[in-house]
C-alpha positions in Angstrom: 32.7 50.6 60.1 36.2 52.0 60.2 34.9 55.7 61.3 34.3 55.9 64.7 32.6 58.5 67.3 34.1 61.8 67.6 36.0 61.7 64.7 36.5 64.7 62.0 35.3 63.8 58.8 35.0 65.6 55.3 31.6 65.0 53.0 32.8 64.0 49.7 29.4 63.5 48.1 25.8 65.2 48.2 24.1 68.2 49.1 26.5 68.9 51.5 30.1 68.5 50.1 33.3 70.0 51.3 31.5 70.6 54.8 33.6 68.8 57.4 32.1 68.1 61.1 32.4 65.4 64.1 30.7 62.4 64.1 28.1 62.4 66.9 26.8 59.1 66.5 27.4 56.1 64.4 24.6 53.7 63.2 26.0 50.8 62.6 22.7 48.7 61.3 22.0 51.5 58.7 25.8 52.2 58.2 24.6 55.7 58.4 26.9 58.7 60.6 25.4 61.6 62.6 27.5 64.8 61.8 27.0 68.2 63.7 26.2 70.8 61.0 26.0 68.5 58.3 22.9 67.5 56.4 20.7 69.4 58.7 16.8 68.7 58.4 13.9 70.9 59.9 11.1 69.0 61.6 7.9 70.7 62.8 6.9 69.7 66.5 3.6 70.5 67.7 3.9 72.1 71.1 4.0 69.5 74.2 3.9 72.3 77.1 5.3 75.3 78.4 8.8 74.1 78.7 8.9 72.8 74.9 7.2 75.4 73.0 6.6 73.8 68.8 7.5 75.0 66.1 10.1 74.5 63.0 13.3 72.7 64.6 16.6 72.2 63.1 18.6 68.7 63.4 21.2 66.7 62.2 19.7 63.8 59.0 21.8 60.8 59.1 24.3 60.6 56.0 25.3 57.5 54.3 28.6 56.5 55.5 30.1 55.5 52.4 29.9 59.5 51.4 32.4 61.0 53.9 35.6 60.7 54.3 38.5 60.6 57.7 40.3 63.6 58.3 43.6 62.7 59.5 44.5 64.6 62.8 48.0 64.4 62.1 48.7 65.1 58.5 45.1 67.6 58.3 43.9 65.3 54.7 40.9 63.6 54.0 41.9 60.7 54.1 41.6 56.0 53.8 41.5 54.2 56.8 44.2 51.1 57.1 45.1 49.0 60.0 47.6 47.4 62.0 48.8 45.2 64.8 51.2 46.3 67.5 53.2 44.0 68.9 51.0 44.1 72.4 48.2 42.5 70.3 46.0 45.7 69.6 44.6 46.8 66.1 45.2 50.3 65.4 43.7 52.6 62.4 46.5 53.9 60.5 46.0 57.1 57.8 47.0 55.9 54.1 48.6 59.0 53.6 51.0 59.4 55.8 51.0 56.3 57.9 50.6 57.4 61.7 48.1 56.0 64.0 44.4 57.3 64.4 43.2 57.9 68.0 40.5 55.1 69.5 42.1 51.9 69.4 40.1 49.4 68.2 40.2 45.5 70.1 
């Protein structure tokens, strides 16, 4: 999966489209993201004890990964992910639009 953790992503499909949000967690079995105020769900908890009171909770659904997109930090556009090779060896992501490198290096 070329989006990574703590990346800023826009949603360009669903319920939920034009919201942008950082990716808390990455499933990579499902190829599903975790975005913070995106696609958020309620769940009803039945009460456990004092310190965790039930009631209607609000959390982040996993979304399909194949429905967001990368916002590049550099040039602020939702954006493709590329790569490349340095001359050290390492694989970098590269933004499509404007060709400058994407932070967390991949090996």
């Amino acid at each position: 999966m070329k989006i990574i953790k703590q990346d800023n992503i826009l949603v360009v499909k669903g319920k939920d489209r034009g919201k942008t949000g950082k990716v808390e967690r990455v499933i990579l079995e499902k190829n599903k993201l975790v975005v913070t105020g995106v696609n958020v769900a309620k769940r009803h908890e039945k009460p456990r004890s004092k310190a965790k009171p039930g009631g209607v909770v609000d959390f982040p659904a996993p979304l399909k990964a194949e429905n967001v997109m990368l916002i590049c930090p550099s040039c602020d556009k939702a954006t493709r992910i590329g790569y490349k090779r340095l001359e050290s060896g390492k694989r970098v992501r590269i933004c499509k639009k404007c060709s400058n490198t994407i932070a967390g290096i991949k090996k």
